[in-house]
C-alpha positions as CSV (number, residue, x, y, z in Angstrom):
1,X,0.0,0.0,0.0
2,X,1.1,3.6,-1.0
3,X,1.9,6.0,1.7
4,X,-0.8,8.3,0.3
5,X,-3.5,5.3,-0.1
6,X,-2.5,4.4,4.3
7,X,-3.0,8.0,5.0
8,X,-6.2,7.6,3.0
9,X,-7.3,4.7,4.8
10,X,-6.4,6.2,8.1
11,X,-9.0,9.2,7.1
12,X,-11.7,6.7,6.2
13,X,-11.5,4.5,9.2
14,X,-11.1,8.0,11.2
15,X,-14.4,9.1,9.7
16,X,-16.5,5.7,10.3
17,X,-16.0,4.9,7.1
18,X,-14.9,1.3,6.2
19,X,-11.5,0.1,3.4
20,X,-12.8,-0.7,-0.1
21,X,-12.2,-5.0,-0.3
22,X,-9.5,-5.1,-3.0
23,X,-9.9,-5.0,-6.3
24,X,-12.5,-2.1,-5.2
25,X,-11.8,1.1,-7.9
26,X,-13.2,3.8,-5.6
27,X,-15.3,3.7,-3.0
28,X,-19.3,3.4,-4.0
29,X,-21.4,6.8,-2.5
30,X,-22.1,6.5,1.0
31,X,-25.9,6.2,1.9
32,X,-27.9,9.1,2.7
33,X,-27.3,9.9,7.2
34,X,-30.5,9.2,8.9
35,X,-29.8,12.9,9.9
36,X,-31.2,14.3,7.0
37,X,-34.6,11.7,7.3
38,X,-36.8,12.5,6.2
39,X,-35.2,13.9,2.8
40,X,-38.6,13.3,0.8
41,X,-42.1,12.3,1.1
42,X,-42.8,8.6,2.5
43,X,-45.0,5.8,0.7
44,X,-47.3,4.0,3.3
45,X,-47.9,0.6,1.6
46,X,-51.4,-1.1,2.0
47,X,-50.8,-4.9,1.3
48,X,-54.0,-5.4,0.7
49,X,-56.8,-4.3,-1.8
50,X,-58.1,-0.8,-0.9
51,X,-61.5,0.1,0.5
52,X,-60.8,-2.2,3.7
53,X,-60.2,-1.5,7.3
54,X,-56.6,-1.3,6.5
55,X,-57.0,0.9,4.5
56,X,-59.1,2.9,6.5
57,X,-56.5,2.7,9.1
58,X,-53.2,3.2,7.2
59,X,-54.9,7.0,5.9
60,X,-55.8,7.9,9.5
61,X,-52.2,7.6,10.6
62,X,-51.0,9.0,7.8
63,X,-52.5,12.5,8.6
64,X,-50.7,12.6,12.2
65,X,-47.2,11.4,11.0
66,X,-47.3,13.7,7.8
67,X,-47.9,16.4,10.4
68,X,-45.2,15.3,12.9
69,X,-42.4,14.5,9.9
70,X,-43.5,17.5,8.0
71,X,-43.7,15.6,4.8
72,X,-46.6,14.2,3.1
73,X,-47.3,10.1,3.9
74,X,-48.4,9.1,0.5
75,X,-50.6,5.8,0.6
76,X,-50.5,3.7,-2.4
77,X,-51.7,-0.5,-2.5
78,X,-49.6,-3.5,-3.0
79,X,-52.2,-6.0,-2.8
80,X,-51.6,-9.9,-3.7
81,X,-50.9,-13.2,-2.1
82,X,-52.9,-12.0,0.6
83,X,-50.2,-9.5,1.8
84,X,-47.0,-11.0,0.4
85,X,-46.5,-9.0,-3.0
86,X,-46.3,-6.1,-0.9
87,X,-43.9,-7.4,2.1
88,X,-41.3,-8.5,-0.8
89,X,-41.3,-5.3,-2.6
90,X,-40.9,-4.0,0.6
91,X,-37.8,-5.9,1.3
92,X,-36.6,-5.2,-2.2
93,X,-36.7,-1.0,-1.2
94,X,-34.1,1.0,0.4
95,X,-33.5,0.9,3.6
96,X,-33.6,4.7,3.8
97,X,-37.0,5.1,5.6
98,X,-38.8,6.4,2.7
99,X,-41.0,3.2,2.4
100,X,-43.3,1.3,4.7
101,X,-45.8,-1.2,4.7
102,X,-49.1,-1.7,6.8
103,X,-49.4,-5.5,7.0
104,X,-50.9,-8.1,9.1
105,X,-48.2,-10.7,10.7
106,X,-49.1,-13.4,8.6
107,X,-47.3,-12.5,5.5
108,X,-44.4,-12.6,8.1
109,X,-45.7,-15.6,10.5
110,X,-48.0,-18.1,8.1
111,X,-46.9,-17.8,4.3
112,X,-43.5,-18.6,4.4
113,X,-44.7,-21.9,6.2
114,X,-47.3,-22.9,4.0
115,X,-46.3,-21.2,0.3
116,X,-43.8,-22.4,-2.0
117,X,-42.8,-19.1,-3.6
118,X,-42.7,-17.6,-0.2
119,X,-39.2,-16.1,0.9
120,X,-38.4,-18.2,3.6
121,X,-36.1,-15.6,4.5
122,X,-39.4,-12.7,5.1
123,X,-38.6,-12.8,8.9
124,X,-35.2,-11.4,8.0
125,X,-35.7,-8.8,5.4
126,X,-38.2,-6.5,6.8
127,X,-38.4,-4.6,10.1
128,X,-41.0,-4.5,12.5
129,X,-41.3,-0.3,13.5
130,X,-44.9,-0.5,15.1
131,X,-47.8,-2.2,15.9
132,X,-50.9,-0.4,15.4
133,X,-54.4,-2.5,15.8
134,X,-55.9,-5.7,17.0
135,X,-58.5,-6.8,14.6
136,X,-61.1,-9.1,15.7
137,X,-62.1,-11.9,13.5
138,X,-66.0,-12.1,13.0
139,X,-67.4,-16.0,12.6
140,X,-70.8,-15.5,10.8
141,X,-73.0,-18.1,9.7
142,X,-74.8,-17.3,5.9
143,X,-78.7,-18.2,4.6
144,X,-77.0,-21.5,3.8
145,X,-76.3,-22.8,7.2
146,X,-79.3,-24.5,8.6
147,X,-77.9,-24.6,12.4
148,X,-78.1,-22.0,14.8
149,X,-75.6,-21.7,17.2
150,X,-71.7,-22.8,17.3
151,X,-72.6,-26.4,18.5
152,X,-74.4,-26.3,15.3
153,X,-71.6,-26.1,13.0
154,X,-69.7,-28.6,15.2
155,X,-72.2,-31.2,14.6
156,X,-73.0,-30.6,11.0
157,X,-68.8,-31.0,10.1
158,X,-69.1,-34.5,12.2
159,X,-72.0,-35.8,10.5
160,X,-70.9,-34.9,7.3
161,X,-67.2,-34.3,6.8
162,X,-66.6,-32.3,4.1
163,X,-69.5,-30.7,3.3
164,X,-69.8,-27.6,5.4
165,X,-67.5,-24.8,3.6
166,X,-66.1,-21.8,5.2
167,X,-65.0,-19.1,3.5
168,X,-62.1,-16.5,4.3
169,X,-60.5,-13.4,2.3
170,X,-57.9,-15.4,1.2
171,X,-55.1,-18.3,1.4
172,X,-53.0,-17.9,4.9
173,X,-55.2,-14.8,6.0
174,X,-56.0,-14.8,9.8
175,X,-59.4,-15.7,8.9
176,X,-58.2,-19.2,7.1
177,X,-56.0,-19.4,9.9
178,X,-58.8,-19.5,12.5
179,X,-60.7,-22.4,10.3
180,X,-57.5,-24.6,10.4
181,X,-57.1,-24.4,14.5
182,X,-61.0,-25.2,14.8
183,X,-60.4,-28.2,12.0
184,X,-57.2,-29.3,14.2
185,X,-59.2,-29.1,17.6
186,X,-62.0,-30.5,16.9
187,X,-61.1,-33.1,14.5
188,X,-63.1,-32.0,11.8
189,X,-63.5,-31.8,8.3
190,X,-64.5,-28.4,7.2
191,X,-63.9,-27.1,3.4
192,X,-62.2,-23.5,2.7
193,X,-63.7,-21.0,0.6
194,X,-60.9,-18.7,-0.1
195,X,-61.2,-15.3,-1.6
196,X,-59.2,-12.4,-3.2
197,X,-60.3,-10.1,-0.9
198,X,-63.6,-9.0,1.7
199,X,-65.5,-7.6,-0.5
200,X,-66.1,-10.7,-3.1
201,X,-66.7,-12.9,-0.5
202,X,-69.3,-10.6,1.5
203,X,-71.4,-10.8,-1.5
204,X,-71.0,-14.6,-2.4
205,X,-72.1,-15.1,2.0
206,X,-75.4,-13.0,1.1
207,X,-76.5,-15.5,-1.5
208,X,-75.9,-18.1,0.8
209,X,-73.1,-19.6,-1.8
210,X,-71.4,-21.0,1.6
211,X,-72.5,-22.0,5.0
212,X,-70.0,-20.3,7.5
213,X,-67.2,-17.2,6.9
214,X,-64.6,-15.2,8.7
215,X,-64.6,-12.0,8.3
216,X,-63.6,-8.3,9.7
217,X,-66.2,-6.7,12.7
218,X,-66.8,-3.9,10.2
219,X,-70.1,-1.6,9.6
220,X,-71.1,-3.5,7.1
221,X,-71.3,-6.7,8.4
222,X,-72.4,-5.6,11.4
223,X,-75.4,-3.8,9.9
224,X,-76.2,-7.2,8.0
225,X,-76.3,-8.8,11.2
226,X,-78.6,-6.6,12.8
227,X,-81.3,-7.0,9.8
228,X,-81.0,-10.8,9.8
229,X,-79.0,-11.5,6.5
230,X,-75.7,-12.7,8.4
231,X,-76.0,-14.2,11.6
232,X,-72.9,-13.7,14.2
233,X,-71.7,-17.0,15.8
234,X,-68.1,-16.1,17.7
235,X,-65.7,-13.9,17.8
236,X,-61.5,-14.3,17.8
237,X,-61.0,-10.7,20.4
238,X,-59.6,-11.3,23.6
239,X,-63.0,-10.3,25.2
240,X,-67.1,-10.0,23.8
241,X,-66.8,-6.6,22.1
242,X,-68.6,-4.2,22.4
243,X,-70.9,-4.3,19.0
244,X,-71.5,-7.7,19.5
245,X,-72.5,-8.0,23.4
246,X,-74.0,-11.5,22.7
247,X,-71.7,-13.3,20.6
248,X,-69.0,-15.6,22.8
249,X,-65.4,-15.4,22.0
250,X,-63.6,-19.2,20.6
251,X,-62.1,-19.1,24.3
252,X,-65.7,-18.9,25.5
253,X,-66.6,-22.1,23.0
254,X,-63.4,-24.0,24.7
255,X,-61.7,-22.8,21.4
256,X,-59.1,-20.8,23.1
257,X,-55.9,-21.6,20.3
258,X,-58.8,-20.5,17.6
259,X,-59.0,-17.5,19.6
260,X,-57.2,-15.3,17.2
261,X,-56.9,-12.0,15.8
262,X,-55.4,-9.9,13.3
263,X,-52.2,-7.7,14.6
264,X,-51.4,-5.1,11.8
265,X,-48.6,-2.7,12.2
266,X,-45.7,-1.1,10.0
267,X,-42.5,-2.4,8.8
268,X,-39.3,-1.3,7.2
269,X,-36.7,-2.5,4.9
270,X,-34.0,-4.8,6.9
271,X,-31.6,-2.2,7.5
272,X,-33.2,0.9,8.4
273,X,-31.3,2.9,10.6
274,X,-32.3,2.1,14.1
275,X,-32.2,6.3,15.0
276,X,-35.5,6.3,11.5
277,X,-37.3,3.3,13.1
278,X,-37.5,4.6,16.8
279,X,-38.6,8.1,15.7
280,X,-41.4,6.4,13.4
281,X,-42.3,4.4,16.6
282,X,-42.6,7.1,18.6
283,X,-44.8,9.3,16.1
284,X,-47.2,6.2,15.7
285,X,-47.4,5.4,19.6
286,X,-48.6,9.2,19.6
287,X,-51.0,9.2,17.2
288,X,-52.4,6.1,18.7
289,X,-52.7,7.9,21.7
290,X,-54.9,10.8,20.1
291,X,-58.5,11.2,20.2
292,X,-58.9,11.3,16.4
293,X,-56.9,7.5,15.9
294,X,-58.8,6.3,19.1
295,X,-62.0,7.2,17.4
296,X,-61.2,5.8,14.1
297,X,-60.4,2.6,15.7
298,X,-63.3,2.3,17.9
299,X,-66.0,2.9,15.2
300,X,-64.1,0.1,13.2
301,X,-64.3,-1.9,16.4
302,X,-60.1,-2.8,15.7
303,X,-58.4,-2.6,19.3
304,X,-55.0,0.5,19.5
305,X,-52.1,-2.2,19.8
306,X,-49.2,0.4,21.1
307,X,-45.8,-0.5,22.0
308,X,-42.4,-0.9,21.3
309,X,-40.4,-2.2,18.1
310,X,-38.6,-5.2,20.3
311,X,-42.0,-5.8,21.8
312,X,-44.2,-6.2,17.8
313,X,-41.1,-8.3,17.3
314,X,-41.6,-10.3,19.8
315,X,-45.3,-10.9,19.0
316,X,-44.7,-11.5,15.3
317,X,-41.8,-14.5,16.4
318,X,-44.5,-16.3,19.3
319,X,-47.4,-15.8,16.3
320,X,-44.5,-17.9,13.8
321,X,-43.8,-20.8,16.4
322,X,-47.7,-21.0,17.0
323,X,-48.0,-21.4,13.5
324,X,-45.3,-23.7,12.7
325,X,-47.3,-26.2,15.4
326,X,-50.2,-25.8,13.6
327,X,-49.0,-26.1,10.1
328,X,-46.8,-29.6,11.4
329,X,-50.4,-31.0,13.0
330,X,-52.6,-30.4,10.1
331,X,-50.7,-29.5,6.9
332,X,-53.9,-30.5,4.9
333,X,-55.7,-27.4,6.4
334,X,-53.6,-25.3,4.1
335,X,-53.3,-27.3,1.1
């Protein structure tokens, strides 16, 4: 080495800076310091289609940390897979804090086990910032089902296997995920219905094209419970809610591992500067804390879920080992 290219190096490694590897030309440009984040607006990716209570969700937080960043919070929609499209162009992005996701866990907790084409590595190339909302899942039974109550649709699936069907809003969605822990405890033999998507499969449940689906505790269905055209059979909440006084959570039916819900939150490229993923924590806890996202969530009956990075991390790796279990104990539930 040249005395000019050691006093050179000395500068680098005096400046943080690490040696080119050799055969290196000239060092590439250094990436943008977290200090001037953020240098541009930021894209909020939706995962899933729009007009849902994500995406009712993902614009209400946007407002507060456009305000508190001073930039806009652009939404867009990276729907598909039932989340997954949008986690791996996440991972593909820089890790510059300019681009987020609003996701579920199961893109992160459920696909990889259950979907060939799924990164195995998901876990690994995106960061958990926040968690945002608890999202209970809604059992309903459609004019199909003949029974009236959840021993019903137990003993309809034991005296004919097969033949009840219950649909979700897709492959690996929390929904389907609920169906395969009732299927595993009970030993039964229930069909999935899934769709691409709420909306599709609301309408399809009206006609009575299936006997039994999961879905959101939204308006909607809530208002086609109250006039008679969906009829509410259990909850997945961690208590009765509210809207639904009278309907029994699965831990209430002696379903307590079906007793699941939907966390959503945001995540980040892999390699986001830690200083960019605590300040987006802390403007998120905030607006969580806020009447106006309070309200929001409570007339979309979804649950404020705020906490820490290390703690959402921690829920998204206890949600994977639960579903590794399940997937080893009944792999033909998500065939």
């Amino acid at each position: 080495m040249s005395p000019g290219a050691g006093l050179h190096r000395r500068r680098l490694l005096a400046a943080g800076l690490a040696w080119p590897a050799a055969g290196v030309a000239q060092l590439a440009a250094p990436a943008p310091s977290p200090a001037d984040w953020p240098a541009r607006p930021l894209r909020l990716w939706v995962v899933y289609p729009a007009g849902g209570v994500s995406d009712t969700i993902a614009r209400a937080l946007a407002d507060p940390l456009s305000d508190a960043l001073q930039v806009p919070v652009i939404v867009e929609h990276r729907p598909g897979a039932g989340g997954s499209v949008g986690i791996d162009a996440l991972a593909r992005s820089a890790p510059d804090g300019h681009t987020l996701a609003f996701s579920a866990m199961t893109p992160l907790t459920l696909h990889p086990l259950i979907a060939r084409l799924a990164h195995a590595d998901r876990l690994d190339a995106v960061a958990p910032v926040a968690s945002v909302m608890h999202t209970p899942v809604l059992i309903a039974a459609t004019p199909a089902f003949t029974g009236t109550d959840w021993g019903g649709v137990l003993q309809q699936a034991r005296a004919r296997p097969g033949n009840l069907r219950w649909a979700s809003s897709g492959i690996a969605t929390t929904g389907h995920l609920v169906l395969a822990q009732v299927r595993a405890l009970a030993g039964v033999d229930i069909t999935h219905v899934p769709y691409q998507g709420g909306g599709p499969q609301l309408n399809d449940a009206l006609g009575g094209q299936f006997e039994l689906l999961s879905t959101n505790v939204a308006a909607l269905q809530l208002r086609y419970i109250a006039q008679g055209r969906l009829r509410a059979l259990a909850v997945g909440a961690p208590a009765r809610l509210p809207a639904l006084p009278d309907v029994p959570t699965l831990a209430e039916l002696g379903f307590a591992p079906a007793n699941r819900d939907s966390l959503f939150g945001v995540f980040a490229p892999q390699g986001t500067p830690r200083r960019i993923v605590r300040r987006l924590n802390a403007e998120i806890n905030r607006a969580l804390a806020g009447a106006p996202m309070r309200e929001r969530l409570q007339q979309s009956n979804n649950l404020p879920a705020p906490g820490s990075a290390e703690a959402f991390a921690r829920e998204i790796e206890l949600d994977r080992r639960r579903n590794a279990a399940l997937v080893a104990r009944d792999p033909r539930a998500f065939d």
